[in-house]
C-alpha positions as CSV (number, residue, x, y, z in Angstrom):
1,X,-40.6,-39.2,-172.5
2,X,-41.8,-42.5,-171.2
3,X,-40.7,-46.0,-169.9
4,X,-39.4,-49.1,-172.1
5,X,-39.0,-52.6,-170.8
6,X,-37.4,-53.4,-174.0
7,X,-36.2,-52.3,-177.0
8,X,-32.6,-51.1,-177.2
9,X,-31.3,-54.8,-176.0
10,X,-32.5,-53.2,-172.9
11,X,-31.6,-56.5,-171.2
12,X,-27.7,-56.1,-171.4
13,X,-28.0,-53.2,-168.8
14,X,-31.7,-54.1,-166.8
15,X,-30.2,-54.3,-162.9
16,X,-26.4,-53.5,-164.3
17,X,-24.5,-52.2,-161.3
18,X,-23.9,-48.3,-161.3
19,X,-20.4,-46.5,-160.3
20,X,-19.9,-43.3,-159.6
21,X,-16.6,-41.2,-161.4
22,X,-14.9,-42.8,-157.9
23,X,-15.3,-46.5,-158.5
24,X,-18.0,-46.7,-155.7
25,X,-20.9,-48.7,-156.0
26,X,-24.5,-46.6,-156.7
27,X,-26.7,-49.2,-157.0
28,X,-28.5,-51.2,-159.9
29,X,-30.2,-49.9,-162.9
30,X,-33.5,-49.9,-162.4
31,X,-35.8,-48.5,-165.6
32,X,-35.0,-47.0,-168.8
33,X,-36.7,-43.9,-170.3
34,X,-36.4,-43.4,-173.6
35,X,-37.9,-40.2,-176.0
36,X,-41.1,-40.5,-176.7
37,X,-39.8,-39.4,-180.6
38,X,-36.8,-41.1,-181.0
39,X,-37.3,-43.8,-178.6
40,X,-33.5,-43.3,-178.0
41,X,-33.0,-43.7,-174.4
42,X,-32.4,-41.0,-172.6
43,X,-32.6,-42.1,-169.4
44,X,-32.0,-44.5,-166.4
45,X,-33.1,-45.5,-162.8
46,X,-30.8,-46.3,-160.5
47,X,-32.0,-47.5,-157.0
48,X,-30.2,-46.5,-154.0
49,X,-30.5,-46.1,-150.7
50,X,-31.2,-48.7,-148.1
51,X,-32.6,-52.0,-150.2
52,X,-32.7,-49.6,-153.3
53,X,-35.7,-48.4,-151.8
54,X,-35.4,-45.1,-154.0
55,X,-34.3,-44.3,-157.5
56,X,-32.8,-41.7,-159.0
57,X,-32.3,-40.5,-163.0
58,X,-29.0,-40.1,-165.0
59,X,-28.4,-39.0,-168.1
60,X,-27.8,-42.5,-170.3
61,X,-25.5,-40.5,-172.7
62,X,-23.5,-39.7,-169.9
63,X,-23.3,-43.5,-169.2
64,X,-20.2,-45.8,-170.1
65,X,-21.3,-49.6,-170.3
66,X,-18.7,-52.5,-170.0
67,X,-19.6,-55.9,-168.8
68,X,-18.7,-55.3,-165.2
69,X,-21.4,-52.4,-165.3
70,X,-22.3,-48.9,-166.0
71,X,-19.8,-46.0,-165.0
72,X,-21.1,-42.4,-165.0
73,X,-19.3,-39.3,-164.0
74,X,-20.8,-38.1,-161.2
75,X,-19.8,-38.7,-157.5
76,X,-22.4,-41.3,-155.3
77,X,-23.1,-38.2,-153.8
78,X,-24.6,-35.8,-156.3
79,X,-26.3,-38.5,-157.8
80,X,-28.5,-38.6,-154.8
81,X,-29.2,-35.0,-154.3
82,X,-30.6,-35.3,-157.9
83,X,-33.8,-33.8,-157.9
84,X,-36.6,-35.9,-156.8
85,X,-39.1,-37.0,-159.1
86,X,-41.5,-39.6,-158.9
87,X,-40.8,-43.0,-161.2
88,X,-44.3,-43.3,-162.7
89,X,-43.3,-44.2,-166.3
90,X,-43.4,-41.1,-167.7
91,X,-41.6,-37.7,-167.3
92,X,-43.3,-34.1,-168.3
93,X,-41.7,-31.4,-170.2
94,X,-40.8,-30.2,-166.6
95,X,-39.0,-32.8,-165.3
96,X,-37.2,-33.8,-167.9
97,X,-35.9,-30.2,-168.2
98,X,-34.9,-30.0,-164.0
99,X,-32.8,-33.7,-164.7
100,X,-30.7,-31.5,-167.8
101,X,-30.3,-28.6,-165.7
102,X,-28.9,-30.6,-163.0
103,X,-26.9,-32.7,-164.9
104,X,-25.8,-30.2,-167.9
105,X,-26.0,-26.8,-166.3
106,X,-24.4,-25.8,-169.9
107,X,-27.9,-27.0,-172.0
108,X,-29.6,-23.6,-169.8
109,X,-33.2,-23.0,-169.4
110,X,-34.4,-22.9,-173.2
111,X,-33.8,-26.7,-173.8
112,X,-36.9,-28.2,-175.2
113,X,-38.2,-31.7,-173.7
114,X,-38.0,-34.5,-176.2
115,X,-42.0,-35.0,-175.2
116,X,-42.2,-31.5,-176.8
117,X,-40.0,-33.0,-180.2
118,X,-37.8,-29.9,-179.8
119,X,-33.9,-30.9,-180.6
120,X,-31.5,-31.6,-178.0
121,X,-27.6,-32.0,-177.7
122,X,-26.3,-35.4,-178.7
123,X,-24.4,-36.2,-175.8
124,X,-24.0,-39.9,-176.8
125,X,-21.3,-38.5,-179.8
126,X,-18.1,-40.6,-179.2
127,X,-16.2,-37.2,-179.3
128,X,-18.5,-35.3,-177.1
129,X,-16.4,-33.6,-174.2
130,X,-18.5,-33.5,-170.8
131,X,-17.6,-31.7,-167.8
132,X,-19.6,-31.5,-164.6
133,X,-20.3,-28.2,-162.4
134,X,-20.6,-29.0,-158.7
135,X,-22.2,-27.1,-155.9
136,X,-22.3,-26.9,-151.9
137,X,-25.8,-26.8,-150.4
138,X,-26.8,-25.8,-147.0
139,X,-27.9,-29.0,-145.0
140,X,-29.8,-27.9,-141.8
141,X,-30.8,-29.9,-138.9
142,X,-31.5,-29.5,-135.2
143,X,-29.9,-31.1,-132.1
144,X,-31.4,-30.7,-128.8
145,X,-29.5,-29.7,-125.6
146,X,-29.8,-28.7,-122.2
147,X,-31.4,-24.6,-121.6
148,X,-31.9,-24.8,-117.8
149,X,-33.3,-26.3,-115.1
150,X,-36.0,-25.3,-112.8
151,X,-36.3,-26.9,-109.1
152,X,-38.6,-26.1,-106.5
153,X,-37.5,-25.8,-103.0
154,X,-39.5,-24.6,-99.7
155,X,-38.2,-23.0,-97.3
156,X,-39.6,-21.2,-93.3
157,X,-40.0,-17.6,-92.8
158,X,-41.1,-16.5,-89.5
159,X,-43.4,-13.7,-88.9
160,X,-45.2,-12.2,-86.2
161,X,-48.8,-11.9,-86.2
162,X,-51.5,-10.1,-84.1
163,X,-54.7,-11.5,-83.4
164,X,-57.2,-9.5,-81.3
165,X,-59.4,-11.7,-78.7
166,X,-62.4,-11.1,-77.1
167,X,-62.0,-11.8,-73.3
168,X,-64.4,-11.2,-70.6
169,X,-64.0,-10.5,-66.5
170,X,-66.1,-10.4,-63.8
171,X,-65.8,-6.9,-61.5
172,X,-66.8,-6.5,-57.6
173,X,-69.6,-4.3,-58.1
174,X,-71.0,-3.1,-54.6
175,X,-74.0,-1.7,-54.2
176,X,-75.6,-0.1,-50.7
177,X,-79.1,0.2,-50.1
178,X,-81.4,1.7,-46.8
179,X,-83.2,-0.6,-44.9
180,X,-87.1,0.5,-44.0
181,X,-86.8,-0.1,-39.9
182,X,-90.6,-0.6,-39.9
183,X,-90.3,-3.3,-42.8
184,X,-90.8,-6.3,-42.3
185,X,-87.1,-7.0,-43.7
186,X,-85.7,-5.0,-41.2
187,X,-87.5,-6.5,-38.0
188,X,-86.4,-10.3,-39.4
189,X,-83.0,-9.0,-40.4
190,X,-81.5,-11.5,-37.1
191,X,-79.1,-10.2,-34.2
192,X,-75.9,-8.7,-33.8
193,X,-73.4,-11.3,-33.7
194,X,-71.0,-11.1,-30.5
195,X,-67.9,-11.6,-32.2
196,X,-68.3,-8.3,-34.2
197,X,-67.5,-9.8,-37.4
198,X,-68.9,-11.6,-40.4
199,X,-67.2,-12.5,-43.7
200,X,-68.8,-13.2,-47.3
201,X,-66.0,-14.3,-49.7
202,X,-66.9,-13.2,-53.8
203,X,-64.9,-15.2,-55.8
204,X,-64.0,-12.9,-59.0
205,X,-63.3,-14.7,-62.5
206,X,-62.0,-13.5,-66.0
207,X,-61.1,-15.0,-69.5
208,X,-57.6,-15.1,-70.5
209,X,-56.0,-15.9,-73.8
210,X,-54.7,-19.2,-75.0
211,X,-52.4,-19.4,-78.1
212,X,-52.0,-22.6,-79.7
213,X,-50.9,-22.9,-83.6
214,X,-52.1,-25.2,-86.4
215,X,-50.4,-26.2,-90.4
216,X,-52.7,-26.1,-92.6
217,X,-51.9,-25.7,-96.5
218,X,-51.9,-22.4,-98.6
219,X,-50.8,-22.8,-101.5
220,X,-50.2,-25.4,-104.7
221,X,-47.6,-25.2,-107.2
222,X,-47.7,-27.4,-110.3
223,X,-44.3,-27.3,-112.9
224,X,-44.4,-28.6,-116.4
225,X,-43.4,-28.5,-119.5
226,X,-44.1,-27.0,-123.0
227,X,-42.9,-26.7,-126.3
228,X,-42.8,-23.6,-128.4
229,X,-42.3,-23.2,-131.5
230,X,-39.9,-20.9,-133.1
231,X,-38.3,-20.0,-136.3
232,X,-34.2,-19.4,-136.3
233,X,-32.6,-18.2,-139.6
234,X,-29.0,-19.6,-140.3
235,X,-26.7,-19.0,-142.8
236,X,-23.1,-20.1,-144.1
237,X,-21.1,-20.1,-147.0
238,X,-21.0,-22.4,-150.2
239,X,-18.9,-23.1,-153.2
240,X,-20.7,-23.3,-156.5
241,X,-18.8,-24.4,-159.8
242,X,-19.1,-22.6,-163.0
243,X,-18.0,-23.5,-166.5
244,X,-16.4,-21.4,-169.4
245,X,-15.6,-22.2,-172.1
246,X,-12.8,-20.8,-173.8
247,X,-11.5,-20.9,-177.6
248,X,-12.1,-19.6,-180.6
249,X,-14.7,-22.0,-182.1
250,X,-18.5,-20.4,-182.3
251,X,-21.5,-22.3,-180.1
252,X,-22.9,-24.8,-182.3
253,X,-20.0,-24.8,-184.4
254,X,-19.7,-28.5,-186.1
255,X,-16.1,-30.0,-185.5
């Protein structure tokens, strides 16, 4: 399937305003693909989001042109959760076959691609009857709060400690020796002092401990930050449409 900038009178619907089965707004049209056998179109570009800055395909049989635009019945919504396939001009066997499985759930997995020239269902009928399955999808996110808080606080604790320290003293030590009296130490020794008595003061000394105290630092403690990565599984329920069809008339049965 690939891209046509005319053919088709392509220019009646070339930036046509799109609404959804609500009346909203979509966006504009933005390309038309048509099959690459046929060169039917097939399908159309509609750019959304913020300045159209993306597009998205729809069926164009599902389309319904008037002059105010083209209607289609989807919501804005699933429109946008189409799949998302680049717009390069041309779209693969593949591709083409995700847009009808997402759009016509019915057409199942054995549809051939138009690239492929297999047949396909001619949804552009004027009696063809269309309904559209719907489903809810999981949309997961993450929001950051608060897990705790760390603060850092000092406080005293008083110990006692023991410190042995060295100390000297000085002792009296007394110590008698005999004098020679033929030495000549003894004969030059002096007299006997009158008064009888003769005092020789020793002054005695010794070390004592002195306790003084002084901060100094022990210890650093740095907090940060990291972050870890981790994997949490989440789960909820959905709703998913699903078609029947009911009656008497055979698949592929011409009305």
């Amino acid at each position: 399937m690939t891209m046509v900038n005319s053919n088709f009178d392509i220019d009646s619907i070339e930036n046509a305003d799109v609404y959804d089965s609500e009346g909203a707004k979509v966006g504009s049209v933005g390309q038309v693909y048509v099959d690459s056998q046929t060169q039917e179109p097939e399908f159309v570009t509609v750019n959304i989001g913020l300045f159209g800055a993306k597009e998205t395909f729809i069926p164009f049989g599902a389309t319904d042109y008037s002059p105010e635009g083209l209607r289609v019945p989807f919501t804005k919504a699933y429109i946008k959760d189409a799949p998302n396939i680049d717009v390069d001009g041309h779209l693969s066997v593949e591709e083409e076959q995700r847009l009808w499985d997402y759009y016509s759930p019915d057409r199942g997995t054995g549809r051939q691609g138009t690239d492929a020239g297999g047949p396909g269902l001619d949804t552009t009928a004027a009696d063809a009857d269309k309904m559209v399955a719907h489903e809810e999808r999981l949309k997961v996110g993450t929001e950051q709060r608060e897990a705790g808080q760390v603060r850092l606080r000092k406080r005293i604790r008083t110990e006692n400690q023991s410190i042995e320290v060295p100390v000297q003293r000085e002792e009296l030590v007394v110590e008698r020796e005999t004098v020679d009296p033929n030495s000549a130490e003894a004969r030059s020794a002096g007299t006997i002092d009158d008064a009888g008595r003769q005092d020789e003061v020793v002054t005695l000394r010794e070390e004592r401990p002195v306790v003084d105290k002084e901060t100094v630092a022990t210890e650093k403690v740095n907090v940060g930050k990291r972050t870890v990565q981790d994997t949490e599984t989440v789960s909820g329920e959905v709703r998913k449409e699903e078609i029947d069809v009911e009656g008497d008339a055979e698949p592929g049965a011409k009305r």
